[in-house]
BAVONU-205257 format. One record per residue (C-alpha): residue number from 1; residue in one letter; x, y, z. Coordinates in steps of 0.5 Angstrom, whole numbers, always signed. Example, Ala and Ser with C-alpha at 12.3 -4.5 7.8 and 13.67 -1.06 7.14 Angstrom:
BEGIN
1 / a / +25 / -9 / +16
2 / s / +27 / -2 / +14
This chain:
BEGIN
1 / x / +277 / +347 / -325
2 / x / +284 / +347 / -321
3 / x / +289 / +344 / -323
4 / x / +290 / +338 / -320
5 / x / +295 / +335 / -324
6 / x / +302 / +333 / -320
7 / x / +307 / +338 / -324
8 / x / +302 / +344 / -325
9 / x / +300 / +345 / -317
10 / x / +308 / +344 / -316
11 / x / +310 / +348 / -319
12 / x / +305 / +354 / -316
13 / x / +307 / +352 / -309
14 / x / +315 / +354 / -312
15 / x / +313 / +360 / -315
16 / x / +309 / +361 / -309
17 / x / +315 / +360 / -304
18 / x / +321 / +358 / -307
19 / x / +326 / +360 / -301
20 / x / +322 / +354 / -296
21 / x / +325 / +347 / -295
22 / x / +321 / +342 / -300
23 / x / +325 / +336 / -299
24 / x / +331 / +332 / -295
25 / x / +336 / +327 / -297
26 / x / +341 / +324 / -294
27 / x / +344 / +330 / -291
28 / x / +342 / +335 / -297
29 / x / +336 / +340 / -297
30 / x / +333 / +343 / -303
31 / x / +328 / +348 / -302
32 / x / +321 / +349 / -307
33 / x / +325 / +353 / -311
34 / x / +331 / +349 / -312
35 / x / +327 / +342 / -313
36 / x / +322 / +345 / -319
37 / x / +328 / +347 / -323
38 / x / +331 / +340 / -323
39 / x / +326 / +337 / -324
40 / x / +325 / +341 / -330
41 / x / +332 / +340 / -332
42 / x / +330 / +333 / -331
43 / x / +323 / +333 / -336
44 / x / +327 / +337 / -342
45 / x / +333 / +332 / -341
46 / x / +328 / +326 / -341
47 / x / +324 / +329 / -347
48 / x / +331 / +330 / -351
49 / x / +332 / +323 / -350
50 / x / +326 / +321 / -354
51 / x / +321 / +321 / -347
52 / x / +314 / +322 / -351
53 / x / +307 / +325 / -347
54 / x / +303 / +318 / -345
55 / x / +309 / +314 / -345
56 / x / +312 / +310 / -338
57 / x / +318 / +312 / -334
58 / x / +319 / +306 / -329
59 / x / +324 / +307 / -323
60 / x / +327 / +301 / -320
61 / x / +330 / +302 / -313
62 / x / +330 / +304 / -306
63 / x / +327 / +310 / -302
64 / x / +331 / +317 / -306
65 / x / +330 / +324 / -308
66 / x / +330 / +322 / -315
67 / x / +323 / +318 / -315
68 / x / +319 / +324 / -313
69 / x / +323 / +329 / -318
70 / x / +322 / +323 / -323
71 / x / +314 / +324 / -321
72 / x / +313 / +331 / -322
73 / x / +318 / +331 / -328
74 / x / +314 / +326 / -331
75 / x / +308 / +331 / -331
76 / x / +311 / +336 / -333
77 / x / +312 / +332 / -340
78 / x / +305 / +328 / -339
79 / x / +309 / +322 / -338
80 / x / +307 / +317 / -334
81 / x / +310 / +315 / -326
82 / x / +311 / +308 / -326
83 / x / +315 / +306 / -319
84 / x / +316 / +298 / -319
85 / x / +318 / +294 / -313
86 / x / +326 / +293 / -312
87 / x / +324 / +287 / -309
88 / x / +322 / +283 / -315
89 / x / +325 / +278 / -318
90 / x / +328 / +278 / -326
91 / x / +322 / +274 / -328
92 / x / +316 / +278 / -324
93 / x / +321 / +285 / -327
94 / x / +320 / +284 / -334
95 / x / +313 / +282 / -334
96 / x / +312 / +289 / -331
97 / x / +316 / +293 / -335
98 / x / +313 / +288 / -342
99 / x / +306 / +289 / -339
100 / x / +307 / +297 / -338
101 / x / +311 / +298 / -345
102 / x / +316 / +303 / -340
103 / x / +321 / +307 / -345
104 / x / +326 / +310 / -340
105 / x / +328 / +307 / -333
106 / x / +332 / +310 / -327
107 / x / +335 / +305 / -322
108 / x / +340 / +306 / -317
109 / x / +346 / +301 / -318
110 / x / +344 / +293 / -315
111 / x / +338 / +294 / -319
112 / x / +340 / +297 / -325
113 / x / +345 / +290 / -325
114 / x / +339 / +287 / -325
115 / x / +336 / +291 / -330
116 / x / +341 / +289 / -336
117 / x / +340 / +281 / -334
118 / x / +333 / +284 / -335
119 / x / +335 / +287 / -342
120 / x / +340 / +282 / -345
121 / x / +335 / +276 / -344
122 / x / +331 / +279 / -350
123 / x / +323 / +279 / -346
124 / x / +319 / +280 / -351
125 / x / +316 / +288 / -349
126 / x / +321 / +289 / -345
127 / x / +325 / +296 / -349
128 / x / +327 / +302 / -344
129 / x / +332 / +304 / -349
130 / x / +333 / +310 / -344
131 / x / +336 / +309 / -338
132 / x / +339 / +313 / -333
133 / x / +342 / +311 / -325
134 / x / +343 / +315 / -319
135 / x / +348 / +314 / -314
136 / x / +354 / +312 / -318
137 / x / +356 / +310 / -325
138 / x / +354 / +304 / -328
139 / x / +357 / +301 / -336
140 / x / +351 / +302 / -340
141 / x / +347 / +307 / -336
142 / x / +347 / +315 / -337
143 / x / +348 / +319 / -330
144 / x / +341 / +322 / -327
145 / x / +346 / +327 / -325
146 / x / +348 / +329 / -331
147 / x / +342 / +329 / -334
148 / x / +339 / +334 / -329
149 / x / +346 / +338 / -331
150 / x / +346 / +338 / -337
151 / x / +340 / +340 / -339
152 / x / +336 / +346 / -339
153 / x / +329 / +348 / -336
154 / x / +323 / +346 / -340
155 / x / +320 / +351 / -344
156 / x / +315 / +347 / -346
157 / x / +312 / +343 / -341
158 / x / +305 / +338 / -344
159 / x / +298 / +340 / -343
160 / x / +296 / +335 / -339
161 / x / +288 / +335 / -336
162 / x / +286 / +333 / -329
163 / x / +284 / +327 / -333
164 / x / +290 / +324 / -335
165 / x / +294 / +318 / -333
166 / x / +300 / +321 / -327
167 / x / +301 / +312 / -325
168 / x / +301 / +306 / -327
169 / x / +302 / +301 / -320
170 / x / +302 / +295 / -320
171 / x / +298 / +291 / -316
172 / x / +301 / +285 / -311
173 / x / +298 / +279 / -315
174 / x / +296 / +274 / -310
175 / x / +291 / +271 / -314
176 / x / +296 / +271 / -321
177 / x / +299 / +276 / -324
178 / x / +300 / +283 / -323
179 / x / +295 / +288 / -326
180 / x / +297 / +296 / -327
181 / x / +292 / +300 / -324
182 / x / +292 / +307 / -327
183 / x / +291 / +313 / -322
184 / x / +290 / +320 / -325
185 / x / +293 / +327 / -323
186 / x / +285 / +328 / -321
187 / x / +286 / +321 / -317
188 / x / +291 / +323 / -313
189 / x / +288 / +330 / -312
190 / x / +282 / +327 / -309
191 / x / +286 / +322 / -304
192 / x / +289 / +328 / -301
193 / x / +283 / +333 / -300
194 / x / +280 / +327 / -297
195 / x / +285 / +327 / -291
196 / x / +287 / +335 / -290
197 / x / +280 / +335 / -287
198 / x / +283 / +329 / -282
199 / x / +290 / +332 / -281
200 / x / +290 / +338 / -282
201 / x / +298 / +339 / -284
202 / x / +301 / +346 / -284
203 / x / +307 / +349 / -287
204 / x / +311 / +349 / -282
205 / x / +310 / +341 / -282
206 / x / +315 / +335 / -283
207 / x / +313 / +329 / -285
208 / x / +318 / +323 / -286
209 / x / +317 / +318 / -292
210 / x / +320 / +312 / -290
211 / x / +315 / +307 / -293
212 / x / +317 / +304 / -299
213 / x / +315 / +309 / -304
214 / x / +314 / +305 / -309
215 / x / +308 / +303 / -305
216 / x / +302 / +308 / -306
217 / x / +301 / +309 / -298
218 / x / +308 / +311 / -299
219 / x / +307 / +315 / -305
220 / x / +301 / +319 / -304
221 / x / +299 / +320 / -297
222 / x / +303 / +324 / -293
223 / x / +308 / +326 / -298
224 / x / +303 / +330 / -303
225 / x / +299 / +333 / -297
226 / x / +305 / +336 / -294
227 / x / +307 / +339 / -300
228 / x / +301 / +341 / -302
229 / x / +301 / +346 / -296
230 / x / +309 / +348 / -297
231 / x / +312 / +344 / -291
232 / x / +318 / +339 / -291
233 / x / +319 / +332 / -294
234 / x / +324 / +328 / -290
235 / x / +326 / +321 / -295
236 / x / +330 / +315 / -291
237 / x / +332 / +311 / -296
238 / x / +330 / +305 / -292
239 / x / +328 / +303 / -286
240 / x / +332 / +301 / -279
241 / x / +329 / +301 / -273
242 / x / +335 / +306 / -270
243 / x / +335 / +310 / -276
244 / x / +328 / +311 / -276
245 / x / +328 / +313 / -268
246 / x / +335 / +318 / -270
247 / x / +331 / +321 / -275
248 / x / +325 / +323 / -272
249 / x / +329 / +326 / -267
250 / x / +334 / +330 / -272
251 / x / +329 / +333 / -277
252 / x / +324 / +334 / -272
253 / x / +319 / +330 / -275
254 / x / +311 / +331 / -275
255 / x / +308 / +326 / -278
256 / x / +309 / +320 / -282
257 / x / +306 / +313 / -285
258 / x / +308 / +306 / -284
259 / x / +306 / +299 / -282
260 / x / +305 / +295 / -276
261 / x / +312 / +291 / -277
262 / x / +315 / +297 / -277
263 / x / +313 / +300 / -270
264 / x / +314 / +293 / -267
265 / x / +321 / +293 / -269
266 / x / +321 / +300 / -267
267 / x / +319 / +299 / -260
268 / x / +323 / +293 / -259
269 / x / +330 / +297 / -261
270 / x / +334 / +299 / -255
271 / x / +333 / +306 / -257
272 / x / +327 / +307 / -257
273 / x / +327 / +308 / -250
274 / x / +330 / +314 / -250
275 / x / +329 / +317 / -256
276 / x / +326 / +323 / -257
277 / x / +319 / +323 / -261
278 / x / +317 / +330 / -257
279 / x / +316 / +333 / -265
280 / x / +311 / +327 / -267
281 / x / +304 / +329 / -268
282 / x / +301 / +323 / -272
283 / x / +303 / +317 / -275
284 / x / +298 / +313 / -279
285 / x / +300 / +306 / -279
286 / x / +296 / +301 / -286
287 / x / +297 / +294 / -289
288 / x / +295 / +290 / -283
289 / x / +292 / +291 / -277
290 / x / +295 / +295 / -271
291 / x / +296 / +292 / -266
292 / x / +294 / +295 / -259
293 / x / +301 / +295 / -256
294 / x / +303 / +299 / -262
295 / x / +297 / +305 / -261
296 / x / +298 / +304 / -253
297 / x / +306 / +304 / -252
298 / x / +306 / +310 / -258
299 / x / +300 / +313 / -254
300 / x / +304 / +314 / -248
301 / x / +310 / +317 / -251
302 / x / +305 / +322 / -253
303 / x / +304 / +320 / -260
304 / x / +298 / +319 / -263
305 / x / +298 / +312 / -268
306 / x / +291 / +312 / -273
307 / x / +289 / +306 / -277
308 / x / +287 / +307 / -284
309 / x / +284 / +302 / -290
310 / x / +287 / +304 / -297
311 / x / +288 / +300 / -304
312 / x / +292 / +301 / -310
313 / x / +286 / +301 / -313
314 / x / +284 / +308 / -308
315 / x / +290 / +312 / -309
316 / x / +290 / +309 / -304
317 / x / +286 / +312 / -297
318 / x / +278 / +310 / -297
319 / x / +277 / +311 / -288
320 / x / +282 / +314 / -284
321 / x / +281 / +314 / -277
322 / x / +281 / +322 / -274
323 / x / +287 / +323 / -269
324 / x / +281 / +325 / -263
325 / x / +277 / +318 / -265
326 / x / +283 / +314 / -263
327 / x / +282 / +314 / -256
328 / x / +275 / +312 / -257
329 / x / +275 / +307 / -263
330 / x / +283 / +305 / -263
331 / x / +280 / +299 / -268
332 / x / +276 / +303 / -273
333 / x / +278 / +306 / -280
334 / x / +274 / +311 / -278
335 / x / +268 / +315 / -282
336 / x / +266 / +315 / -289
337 / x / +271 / +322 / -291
338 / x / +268 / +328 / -295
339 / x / +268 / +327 / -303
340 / x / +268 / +319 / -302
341 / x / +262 / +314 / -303
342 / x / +263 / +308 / -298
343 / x / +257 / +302 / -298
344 / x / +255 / +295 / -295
345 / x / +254 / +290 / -300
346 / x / +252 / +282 / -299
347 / x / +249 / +279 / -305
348 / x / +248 / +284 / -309
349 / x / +244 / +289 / -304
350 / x / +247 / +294 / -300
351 / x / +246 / +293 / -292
352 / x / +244 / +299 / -287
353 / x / +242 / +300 / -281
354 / x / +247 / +299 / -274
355 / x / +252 / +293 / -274
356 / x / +251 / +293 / -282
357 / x / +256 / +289 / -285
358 / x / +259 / +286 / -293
359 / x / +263 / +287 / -298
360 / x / +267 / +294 / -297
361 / x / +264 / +298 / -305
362 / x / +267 / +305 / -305
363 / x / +267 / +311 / -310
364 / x / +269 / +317 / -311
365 / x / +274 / +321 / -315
366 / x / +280 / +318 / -312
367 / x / +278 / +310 / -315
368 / x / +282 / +308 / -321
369 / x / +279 / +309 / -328
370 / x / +282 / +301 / -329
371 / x / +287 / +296 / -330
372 / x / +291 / +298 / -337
373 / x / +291 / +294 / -342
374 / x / +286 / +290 / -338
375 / x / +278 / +290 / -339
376 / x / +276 / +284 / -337
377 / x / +280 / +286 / -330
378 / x / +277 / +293 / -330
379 / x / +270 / +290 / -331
380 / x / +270 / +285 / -326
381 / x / +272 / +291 / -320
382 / x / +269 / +296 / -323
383 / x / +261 / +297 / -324
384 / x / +257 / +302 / -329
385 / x / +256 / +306 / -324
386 / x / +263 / +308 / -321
387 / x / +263 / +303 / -315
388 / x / +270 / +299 / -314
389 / x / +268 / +293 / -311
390 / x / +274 / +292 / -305
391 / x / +274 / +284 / -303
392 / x / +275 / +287 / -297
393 / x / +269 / +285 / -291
394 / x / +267 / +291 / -287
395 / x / +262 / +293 / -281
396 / x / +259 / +300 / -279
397 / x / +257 / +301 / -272
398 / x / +251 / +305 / -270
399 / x / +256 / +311 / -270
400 / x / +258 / +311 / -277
401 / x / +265 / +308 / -275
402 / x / +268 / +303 / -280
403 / x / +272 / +297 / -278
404 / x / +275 / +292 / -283
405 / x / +272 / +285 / -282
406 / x / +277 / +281 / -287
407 / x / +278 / +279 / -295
408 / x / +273 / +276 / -297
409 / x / +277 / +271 / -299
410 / x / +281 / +269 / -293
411 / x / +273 / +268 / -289
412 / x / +274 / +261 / -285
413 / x / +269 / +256 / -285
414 / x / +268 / +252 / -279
415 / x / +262 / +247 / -278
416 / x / +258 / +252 / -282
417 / x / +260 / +259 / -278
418 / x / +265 / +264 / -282
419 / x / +270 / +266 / -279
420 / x / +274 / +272 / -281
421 / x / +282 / +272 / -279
422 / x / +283 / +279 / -279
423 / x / +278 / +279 / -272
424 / x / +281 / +273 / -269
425 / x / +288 / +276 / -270
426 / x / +287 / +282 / -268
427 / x / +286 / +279 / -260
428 / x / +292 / +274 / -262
429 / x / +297 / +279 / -261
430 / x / +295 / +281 / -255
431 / x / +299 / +275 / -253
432 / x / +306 / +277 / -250
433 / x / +307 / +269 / -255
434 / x / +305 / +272 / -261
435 / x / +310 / +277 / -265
436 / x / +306 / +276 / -271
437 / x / +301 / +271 / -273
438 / x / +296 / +269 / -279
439 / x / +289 / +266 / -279
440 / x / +288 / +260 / -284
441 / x / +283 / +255 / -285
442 / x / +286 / +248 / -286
443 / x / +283 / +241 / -288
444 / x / +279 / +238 / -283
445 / x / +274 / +232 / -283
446 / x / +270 / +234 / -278
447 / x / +268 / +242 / -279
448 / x / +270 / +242 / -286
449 / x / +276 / +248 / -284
450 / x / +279 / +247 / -277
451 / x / +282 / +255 / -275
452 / x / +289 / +255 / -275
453 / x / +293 / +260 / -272
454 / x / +300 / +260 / -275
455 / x / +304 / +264 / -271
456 / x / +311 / +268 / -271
457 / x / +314 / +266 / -264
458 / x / +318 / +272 / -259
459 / x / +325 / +271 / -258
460 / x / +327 / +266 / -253
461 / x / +318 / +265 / -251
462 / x / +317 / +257 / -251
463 / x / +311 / +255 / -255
464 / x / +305 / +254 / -252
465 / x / +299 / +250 / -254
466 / x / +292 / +252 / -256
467 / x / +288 / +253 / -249
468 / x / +294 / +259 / -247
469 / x / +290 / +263 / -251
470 / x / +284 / +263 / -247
471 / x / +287 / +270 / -244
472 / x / +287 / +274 / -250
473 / x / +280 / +270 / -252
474 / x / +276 / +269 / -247
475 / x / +269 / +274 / -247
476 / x / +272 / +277 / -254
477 / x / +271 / +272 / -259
478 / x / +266 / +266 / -259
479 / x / +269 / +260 / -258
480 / x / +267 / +258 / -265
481 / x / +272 / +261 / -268
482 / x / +277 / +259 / -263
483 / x / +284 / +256 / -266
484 / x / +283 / +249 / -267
485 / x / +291 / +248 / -268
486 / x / +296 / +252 / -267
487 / x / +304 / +253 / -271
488 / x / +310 / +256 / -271
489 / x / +314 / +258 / -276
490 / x / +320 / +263 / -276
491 / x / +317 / +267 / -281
492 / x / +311 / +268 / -285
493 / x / +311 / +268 / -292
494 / x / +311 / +274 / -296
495 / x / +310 / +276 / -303
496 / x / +315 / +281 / -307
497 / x / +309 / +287 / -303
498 / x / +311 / +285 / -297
499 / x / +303 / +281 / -296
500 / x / +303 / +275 / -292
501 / x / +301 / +269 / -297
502 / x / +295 / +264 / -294
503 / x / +295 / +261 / -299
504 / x / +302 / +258 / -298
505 / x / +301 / +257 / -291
506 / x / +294 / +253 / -293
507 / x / +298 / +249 / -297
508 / x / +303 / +248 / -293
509 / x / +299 / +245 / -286
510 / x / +292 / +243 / -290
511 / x / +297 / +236 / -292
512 / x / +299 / +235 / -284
């Protein structure tokens, strides 16, 4: 059996090649030599502060070489990564850090700030008695740097199996409060064996981290495939549309992930019309649907943009739609990939055949073993036999193509027909009107739901009414699941995670 743990085949692709370029940052590049030695400096100066195998290491901040030096040096101590989402508030901060029982936290200053509101509140379970700051000095805070300097390489490093936990994230909680999904060394693993037979990354690669890497789209798509294959990972601390552009330009960028809202905000920057995106291969693009506009602008600066379906839960990829089926099926998410298990469920029976649709049921070694702390949760997602039931609807064509119909939660029922928002929403953006739009179903005396389209308007379009959309409609989506109403608003509801809340879109306009 390989080694699959995140510390144990870094360290392999070091030894093996220490003079390549691992990572860059800001302006500095540290090669697959140089990064291994501080993030062992990092683990041994992390274990002389108390850090024990199976304990929690939270970071808390934005994009940063020193949240991937803190995931490999985690497993070199059999420690577990816990990225947390530098959005949240205080209250939503201390639930995770009380819930996780995290011992040490890195953050950069305006989140340690906000950590030792977090600290001096005295939330029941909130410790992290080790804390270390990047960047710059803060009172109360040791110097990631000087960590990293003042200790010498590990000589020791923890046995850790396959098995064994590598992160704890924690999911978006719509629903309620957040739950810890545990992804192991062996999870991670899988997920990228499952995309090297789409994308076949090279050492000569660069790939671009820009999404949040607390998110595990972010964290383990393109960045462990592309080190595990010994090519360079570019960090942006954080998006801008014309530093992205820069970037891409600047360090040669091959691949990358983001989400539909930041190539929309890319294709509608000034740059971007004489930006050089020659080195760009692929770009995968998740968290909602891709728009058209996105896969066709993309498309014609040679670009190839291909949408992939992935949960925390998944670590995070379930289908991704390969780089020559784009083209062809611009709106699938692709095939069932190799070492993954995918089925059709509605009520209780698996649906075959073409056209099947149900609940998305996945299994395979890159699924969660369960929430921590949490067996009633893990239960309910996860059945005796591996399945992890999604909440997501999908359909699969005769070709064995899949496409994500809608959360299950989120199914409009109108005069007795389901509509599924993600469908209509889709042929929504196609309207030169619509920037952005969420479909919800609001009281309505006479179908029970009325469809509701509400709708982030271009800047300087005037608001149109109902039967404006006719032309993106028309022949593509029965009448039936037509907008009923139509909303503006300057912007849709989100939640620490960046998901569109409907929940309080349904509350808000149900009372009109």
């Amino acid at each position: 059996m390989p080694d699959m743990t995140y510390s144990g085949w870094f360290t392999a692709r070091a030894r093996r090649e220490p003079q390549r370029a691992a990572l860059t940052f800001e302006g500095r590049t540290w090669t697959y030599g140089e990064l291994c030695d501080e993030v062992d400096r990092l683990a041994q100066g992390l274990r002389e502060r108390g850090v024990r195998q199976a304990d929690r290491i939270a970071y808390v901040g934005e994009n940063h070489a020193a949240l991937l030096m803190t995931l490999i040096a985690a497993g070199r101590i059999g420690a577990i990564m816990l990225p947390v989402n530098f959005r949240l508030a205080e209250e939503e901060l201390a639930f995770i850090l009380a819930d996780s029982g995290a011992v040490a936290v890195v953050a950069d200053p305006p989140r340690a700030q906000l950590l030792d509101s977090v600290f001096a509140a005295g939330h029941e379970g909130v410790a992290g008695r080790v804390r270390l700051v990047v960047d710059q000095p803060c009172a109360g805070w040791e110097e990631f740097t000087e960590v990293v300097g003042g200790s010498a390489p590990i000589d020791a490093p923890a046995l850790v199996r396959n098995d064994d936990p590598a992160l704890l994230m924690y999911t978006s909680g719509t629903t309620g409060s957040p739950k810890g999904a545990v992804l192991t060394h062996a999870n991670l693993w899988w997920n990228d064996e499952s995309l090297f037979g789409i994308f076949h990354v090279t050492a000569q690669d660069t790939t671009l981290a820009v999404a949040p890497l607390f998110h595990i789209a972010g964290l383990n798509v393109t960045v462990g495939m592309t080190w595990k294959r010994g090519g360079r990972v570019v960090v942006m601390r954080r998006f801008t549309p014309a530093a992205f552009l820069s970037t891409i330009e600047t360090e040669r960028v091959n691949t990358l992930l983001a989400v539909p809202a930041m190539f929309l905000a890319t294709m509608r920057a000034p740059e971007f019309a004489e930006a050089d995106l020659s080195s760009l291969r692929v770009c995968l693009c998740g968290g909602a649907p891709v728009p058209p506009q996105v896969v066709t602008t993309l498309g014609e600066r040679g670009v190839t943009v291909v949408p992939a379906y992935g949960l925390t839960e998944c670590a995070p990829c379930v289908m991704v739609l390969a780089p020559d089926a784009a083209a062809t099926h611009p709106s699938s998410v692709g095939k069932v990939p190799m070492y993954m298990d995918v089925k059709l469920m509605h009520e209780g029976v698996e649906q075959t055949g073409p056209e099947a649709e149900g609940e998305i049921w996945v299994r395979g070694g890159n699924i969660t073993v369960g929430y921590w702390n949490n067996p009633v949760a893990t239960a309910a997602a996860i059945d005796e036999a591996g399945w992890f039931r999604t909440g997501d609807v999908g359909r699969r064509d005769a070709a064995g193509f899949h496409y994500v119909v809608d959360r299950i939660k989120d199914v409009v029922i109108t005069g007795g027909e389901n509509v599924y928002p993600a469908e209509l929403e889709h042929h929504l953006l196609d309207h030169p009107v619509v920037v952005e739009v969420a479909v919800i179903g609001t009281a309505d005396d006479v179908w029970g739901e009325a469809v509701t389209a509400v709708v982030v308007p271009a800047d300087g379009e005037e608001r149109v009414g109902v039967d404006d959309f006719r032309s993106v409609l028309e022949g593509k989506v029965a009448r039936f699941k037509w907008p009923r109403r139509i909303e503006f608003v300057n912007e849709l509801p989100r939640n620490a995670q960046g998901k569109v809340l409907k929940t309080v879109l349904r509350d808000r306009f149900s009372e009109k």
